[in-house]
C-alpha positions in Angstrom: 50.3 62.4 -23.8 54.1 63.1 -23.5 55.0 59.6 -22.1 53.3 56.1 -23.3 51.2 55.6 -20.5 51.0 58.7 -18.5 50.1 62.2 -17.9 53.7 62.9 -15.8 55.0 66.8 -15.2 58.4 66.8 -14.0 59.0 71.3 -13.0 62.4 70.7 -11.6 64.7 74.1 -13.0 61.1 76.2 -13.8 61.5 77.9 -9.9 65.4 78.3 -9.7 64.8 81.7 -11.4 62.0 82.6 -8.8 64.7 81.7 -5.7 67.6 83.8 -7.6 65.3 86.4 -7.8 64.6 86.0 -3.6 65.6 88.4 -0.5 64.6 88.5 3.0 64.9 86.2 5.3 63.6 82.3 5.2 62.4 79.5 7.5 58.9 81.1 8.0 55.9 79.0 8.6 52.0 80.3 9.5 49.0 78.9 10.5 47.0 77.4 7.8 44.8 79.4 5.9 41.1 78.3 6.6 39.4 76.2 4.0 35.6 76.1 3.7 34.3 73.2 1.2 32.2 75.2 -0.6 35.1 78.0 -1.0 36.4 78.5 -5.3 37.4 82.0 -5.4 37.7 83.6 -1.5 41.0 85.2 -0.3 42.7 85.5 2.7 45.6 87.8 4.3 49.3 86.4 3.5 50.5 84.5 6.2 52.5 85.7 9.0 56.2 84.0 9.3 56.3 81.5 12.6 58.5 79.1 12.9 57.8 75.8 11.6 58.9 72.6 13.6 58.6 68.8 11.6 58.2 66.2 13.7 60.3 63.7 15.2 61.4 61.0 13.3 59.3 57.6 14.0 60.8 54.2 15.0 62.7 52.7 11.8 60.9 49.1 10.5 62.0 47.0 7.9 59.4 48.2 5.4 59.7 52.2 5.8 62.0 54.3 5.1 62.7 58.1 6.0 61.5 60.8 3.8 63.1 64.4 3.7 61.8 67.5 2.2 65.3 69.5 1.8 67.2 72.3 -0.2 68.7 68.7 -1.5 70.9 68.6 -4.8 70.0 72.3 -6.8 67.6 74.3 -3.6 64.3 73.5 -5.6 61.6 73.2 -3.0 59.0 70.5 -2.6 61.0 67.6 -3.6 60.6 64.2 -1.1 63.9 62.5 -1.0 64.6 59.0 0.1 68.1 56.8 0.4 68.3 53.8 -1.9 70.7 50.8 -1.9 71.7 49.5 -5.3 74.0 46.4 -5.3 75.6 44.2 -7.8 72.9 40.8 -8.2 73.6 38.6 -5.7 76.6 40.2 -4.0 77.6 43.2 -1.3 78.9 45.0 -3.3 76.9 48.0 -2.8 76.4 51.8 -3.0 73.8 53.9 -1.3 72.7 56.6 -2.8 70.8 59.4 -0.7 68.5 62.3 -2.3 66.2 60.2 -5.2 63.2 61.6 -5.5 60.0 59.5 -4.1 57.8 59.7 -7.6 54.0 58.5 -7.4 53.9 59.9 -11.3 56.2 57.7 -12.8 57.5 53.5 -12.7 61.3 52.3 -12.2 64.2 53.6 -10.3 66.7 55.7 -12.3 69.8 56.3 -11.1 73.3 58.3 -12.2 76.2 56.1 -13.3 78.3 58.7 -12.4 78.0 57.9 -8.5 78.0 53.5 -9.3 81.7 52.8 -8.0 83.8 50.7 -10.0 83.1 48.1 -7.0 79.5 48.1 -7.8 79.2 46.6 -11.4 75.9 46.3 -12.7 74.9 43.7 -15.5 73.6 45.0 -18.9 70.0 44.1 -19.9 69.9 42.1 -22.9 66.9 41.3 -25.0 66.6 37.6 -26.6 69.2 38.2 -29.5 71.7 39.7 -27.2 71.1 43.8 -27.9 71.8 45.8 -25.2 69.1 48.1 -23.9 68.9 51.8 -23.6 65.9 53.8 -22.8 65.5 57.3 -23.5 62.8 58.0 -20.3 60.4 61.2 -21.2 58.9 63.8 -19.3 56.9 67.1 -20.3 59.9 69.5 -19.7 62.9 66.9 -21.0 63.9 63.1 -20.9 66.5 60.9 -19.3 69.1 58.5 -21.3 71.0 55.8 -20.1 71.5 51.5 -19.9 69.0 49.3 -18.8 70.8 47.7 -15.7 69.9 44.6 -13.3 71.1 45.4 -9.9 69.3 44.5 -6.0 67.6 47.1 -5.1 67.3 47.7 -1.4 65.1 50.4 0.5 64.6 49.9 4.4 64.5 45.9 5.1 62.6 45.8 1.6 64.5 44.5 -1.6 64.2 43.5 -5.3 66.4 41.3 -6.8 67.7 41.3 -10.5 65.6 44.1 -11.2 65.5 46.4 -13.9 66.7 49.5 -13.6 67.8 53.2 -16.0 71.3 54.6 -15.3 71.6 57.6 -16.6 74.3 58.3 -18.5 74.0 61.2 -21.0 78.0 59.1 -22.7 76.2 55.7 -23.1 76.2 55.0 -26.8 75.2 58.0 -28.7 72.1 59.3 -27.8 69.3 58.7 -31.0 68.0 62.4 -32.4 64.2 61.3 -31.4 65.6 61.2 -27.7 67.0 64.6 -28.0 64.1 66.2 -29.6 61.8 65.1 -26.9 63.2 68.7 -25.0 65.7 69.6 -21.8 68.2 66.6 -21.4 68.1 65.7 -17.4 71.3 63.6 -17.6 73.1 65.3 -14.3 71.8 65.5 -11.0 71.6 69.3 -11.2 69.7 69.4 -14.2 67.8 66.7 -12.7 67.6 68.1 -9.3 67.9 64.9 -7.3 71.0 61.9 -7.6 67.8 59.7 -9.0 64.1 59.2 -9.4 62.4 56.5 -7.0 59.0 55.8 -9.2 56.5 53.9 -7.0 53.8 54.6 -8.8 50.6 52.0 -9.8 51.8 50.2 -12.6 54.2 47.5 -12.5 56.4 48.5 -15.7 57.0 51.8 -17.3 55.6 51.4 -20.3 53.9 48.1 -19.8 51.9 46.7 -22.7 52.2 49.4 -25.1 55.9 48.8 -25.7 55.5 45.3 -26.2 53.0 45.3 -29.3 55.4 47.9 -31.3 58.5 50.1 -30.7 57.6 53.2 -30.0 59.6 56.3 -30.4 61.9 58.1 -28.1 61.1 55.2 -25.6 63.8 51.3 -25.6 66.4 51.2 -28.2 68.8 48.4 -28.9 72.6 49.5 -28.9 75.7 48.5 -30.3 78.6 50.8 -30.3 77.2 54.2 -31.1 74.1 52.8 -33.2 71.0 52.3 -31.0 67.3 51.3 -32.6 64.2 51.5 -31.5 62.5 48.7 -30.6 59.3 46.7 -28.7 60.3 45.0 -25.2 58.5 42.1 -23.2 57.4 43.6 -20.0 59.5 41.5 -18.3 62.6 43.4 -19.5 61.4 47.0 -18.9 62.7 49.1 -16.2 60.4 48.3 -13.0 59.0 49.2 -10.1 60.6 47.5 -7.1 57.6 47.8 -5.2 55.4 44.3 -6.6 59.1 42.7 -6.9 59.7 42.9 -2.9 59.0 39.6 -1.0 56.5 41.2 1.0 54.7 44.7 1.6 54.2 44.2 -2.5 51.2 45.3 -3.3 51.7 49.1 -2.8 53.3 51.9 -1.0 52.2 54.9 1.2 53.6 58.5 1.2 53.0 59.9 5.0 53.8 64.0 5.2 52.8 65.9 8.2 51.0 69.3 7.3 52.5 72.4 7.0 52.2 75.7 7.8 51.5 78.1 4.8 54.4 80.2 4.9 56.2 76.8 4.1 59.4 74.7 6.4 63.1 74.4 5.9 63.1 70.9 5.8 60.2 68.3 6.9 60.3 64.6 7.8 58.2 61.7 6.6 58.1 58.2 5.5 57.5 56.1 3.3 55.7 52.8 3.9 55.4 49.6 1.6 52.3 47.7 1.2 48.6 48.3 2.0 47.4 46.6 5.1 49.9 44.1 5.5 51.3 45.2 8.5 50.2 47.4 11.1 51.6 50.0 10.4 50.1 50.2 6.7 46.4 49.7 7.4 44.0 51.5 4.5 41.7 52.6 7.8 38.7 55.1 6.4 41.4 56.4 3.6 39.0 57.2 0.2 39.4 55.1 -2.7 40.0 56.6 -6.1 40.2 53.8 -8.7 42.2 54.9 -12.0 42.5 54.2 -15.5 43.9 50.7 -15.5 45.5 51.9 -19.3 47.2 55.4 -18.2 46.5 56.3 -14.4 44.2 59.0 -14.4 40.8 60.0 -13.0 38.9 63.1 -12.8 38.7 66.0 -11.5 36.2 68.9 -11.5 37.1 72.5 -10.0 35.3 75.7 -11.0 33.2 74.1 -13.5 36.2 72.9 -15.5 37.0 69.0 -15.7 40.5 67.8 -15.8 39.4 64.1 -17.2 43.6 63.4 -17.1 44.1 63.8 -13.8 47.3 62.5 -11.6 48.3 62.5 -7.9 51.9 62.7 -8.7 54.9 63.5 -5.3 57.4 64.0 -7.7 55.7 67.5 -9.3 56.6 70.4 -7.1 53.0 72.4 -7.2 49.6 72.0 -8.0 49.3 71.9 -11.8 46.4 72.9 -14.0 45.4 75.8 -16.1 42.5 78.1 -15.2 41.7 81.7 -16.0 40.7 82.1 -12.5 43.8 82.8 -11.0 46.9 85.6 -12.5 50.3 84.0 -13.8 53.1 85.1 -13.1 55.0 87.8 -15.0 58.0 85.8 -16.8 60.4 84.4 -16.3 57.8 82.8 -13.4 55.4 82.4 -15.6 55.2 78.4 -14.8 53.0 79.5 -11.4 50.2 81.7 -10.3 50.5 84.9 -8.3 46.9 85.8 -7.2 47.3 89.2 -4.7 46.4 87.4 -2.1 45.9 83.5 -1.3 43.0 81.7 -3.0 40.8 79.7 -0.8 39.9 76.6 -3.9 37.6 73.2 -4.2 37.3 70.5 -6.0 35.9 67.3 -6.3 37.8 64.4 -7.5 36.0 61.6 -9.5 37.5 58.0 -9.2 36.4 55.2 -12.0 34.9 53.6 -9.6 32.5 56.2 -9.0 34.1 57.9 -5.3 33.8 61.5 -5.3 36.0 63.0 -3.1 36.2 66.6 -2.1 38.9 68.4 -1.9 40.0 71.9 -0.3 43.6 73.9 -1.2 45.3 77.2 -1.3 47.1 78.7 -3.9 49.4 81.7 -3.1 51.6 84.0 -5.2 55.2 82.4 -5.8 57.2 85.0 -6.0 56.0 87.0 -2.9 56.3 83.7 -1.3 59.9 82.9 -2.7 60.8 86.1 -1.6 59.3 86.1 2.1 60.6 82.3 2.7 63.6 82.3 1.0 65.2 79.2 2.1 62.5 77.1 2.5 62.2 73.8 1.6 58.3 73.0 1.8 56.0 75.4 0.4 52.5 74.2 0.4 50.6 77.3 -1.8 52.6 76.8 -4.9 50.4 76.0 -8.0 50.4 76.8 -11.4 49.9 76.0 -15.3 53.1 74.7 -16.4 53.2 72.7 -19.3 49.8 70.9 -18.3 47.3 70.7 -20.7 43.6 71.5 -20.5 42.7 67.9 -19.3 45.2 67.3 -16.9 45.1 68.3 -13.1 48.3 67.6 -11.3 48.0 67.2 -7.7 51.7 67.5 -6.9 53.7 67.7 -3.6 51.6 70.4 -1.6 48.4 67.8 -2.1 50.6 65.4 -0.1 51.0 68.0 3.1 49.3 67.0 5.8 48.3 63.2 4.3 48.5 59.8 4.1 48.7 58.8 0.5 48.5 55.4 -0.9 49.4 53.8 -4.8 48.4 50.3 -5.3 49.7 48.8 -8.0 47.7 47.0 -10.3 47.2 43.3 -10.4 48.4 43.0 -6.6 45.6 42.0 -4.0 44.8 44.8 -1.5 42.0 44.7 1.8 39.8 46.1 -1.0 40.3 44.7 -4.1 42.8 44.8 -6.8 45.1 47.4 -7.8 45.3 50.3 -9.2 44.3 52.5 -7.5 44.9 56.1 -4.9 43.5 56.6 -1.8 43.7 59.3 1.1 
């Protein structure tokens, strides 16, 4: 795995060359392409450009917060923003920062330190014997460096106090040569393609127990001056997910997307809600329970005969990810997605720990006739493809979020059914 605990895919720059590459005209949406259960390889007709209307915004409450699907910080599409409120601990001294991405794949809000105002001045995280932390953050395609910072963290009427947070800062120390080889540096918000990352996902810390037994690689580092060394870290000093750390609404979150046509939408609106069934507008209702791997957060899943035991439900990837000889790839440089002729009518069944099957219908469509027809477009529901997975892993990104309500409980935290962690739809 390319990160201590989990199978994350982070795609951010691999599309820019497909939307360079675009002409025509944009803000196209269709009618869905129908989906039949039993359906792995049928095709339809590409869909014909309609336009696509989101709807309206619902009634703010103190524990959701908008969501928007936008050309945001670099024009990459299927990337759910959110505003978040860092402030110095205990004061108002605050900045908001609009654009993070809302991340289901990953634990811990990262932020740049390029947009923290002088005003806002956030304490450094020591460990026992007074080092100062660093964390070098990695993902398939590249990695993040920066402090380990306390600040309040505020989203809606929810907040975290004192909490651990990454701010990336690519001039923090010197960055250690394991760091760097991990791949891409994402130290900017256009190589990053968002001003943060909002990781709400079902674990409590982002590396959790594995980083406090040993010190692992490319992971927390102990700085002084331009000398930083790997080291283990006590859970209680990693960077965290603000979600268990709220007052209330603790014990999860929910991603809420309305569908979309397949020819994609400029922008969409959606929310995202904290806790599971604490407040009426959070109930779990007839949503399906997949359980995950309480070490890594994976489950299974099965399509065409081929099972992706490393499977994720992840809002921060921006397609479907997995690798199958079933569908065409792209001709580089595009080669991160499929093209199929025409769009691909797919099952397939995903397997909880618990035991929940769950089947599932999608659409795959080719990327660069779509780029090319919706140019513009911000949402785009057919993309899938095989970047940088490997054979186990399925990545249900973004366009598995259309059209649902997605849950993460996070583990340890009491739910209407049991303990976290798990998904559910």
């Amino acid at each position: 795995m390319s990160y201590q605990r989990s199978f994350l895919l982070r795609v951010f720059a691999i599309l820019i060359s497909l939307f360079l590459a675009a002409c025509g005209g944009g803000g196209g949406g269709g009618s869905t392409p129908t989906s039949t259960s039993n359906s792995s390889s049928s095709s339809t007709s590409t869909p014909t450009p309609t336009t696509n209307t989101a709807p309206a915004p619902q009634i703010p409450v103190a524990n959701a917060a908008a969501v928007t699907i936008d050309a945001g910080v670099s024009g990459v599409p299927n990337m759910p923003f959110v505003s978040v409120t860092v402030c110095t601990p205990g004061t108002t001294q605050c900045q908001t920062i609009d654009h993070v991405l809302v991340d289901t794949g990953s634990w811990g809000l990262r932020v740049f330190a390029s947009q923290l105002p002088a005003s806002v001045a956030l304490p450094q995280e020591t460990t026992a014997t007074g080092g100062a932390l660093a964390e070098c953050m990695q993902f398939f395609d590249g990695y993040t460096w920066g402090s380990v910072r306390l600040a309040d963290v505020q989203i809606s009427g929810e907040k975290a106090a004192s909490l651990p947070i990454q701010v990336i800062d690519p001039n923090y120390s010197a960055i250690p040569q394991d760091c760097k080889n991990v791949g891409a540096a994402r130290n900017t918000p256009s190589t990053l393609a968002a001003n943060g990352i909002l990781g709400i996902g079902v674990f409590k810390h982002d590396c959790g127990f594995n980083c406090v037994q040993q010190a692992i690689p490319a992971t927390y580092y102990t700085c002084a001056g331009t000398t930083c060394a790997s080291t283990a870290l006590a859970e209680a000093l990693q960077v965290a997910n603000p979600v268990p750390y709220f007052a209330t609404d603790n014990n999860g979150s929910l991603l809420v997307l309305p569908a979309i046509g397949a020819g994609g939408a400029k922008t969409v609106s959606g929310q995202l809600v904290f806790g599971i069934g604490t407040q009426s507008n959070n109930a779990l209702g007839s949503a399906q329970v997949i359980a995950v791997s309480p070490s890594n957060g994976t489950f299974t899943t099965v399509q065409n005969g081929t099972t992706y035991s490393k499977s994720i439900i992840d809002s921060g990837s921006t397609g479907l990810f997995f690798q199958t000889s079933a569908l065409p790839v792209c001709a580089s440089p595009n080669n991160a997605y499929y093209c199929p002729t025409s769009t691909q009518q797919l099952s397939a069944l995903i397997q909880g720990v618990n035991g929940v099957n769950s089947s599932v219908t999608f659409n795959v469509g080719n990327a660069v006739a779509l780029s090319q027809t919706y140019s513009g477009d911000s949402a785009m529901p057919l993309f899938a493809g095989p970047a940088f997975v490997t054979s186990a892993v399925f990545d249900w990104g973004l366009p598995f979020f259309y059209g649902r309500t997605v849950y993460a409980a996070v583990e340890q935290q009491v739910t209407p059914v049991g303990l976290g962690p798990y998904l559910a739809y």
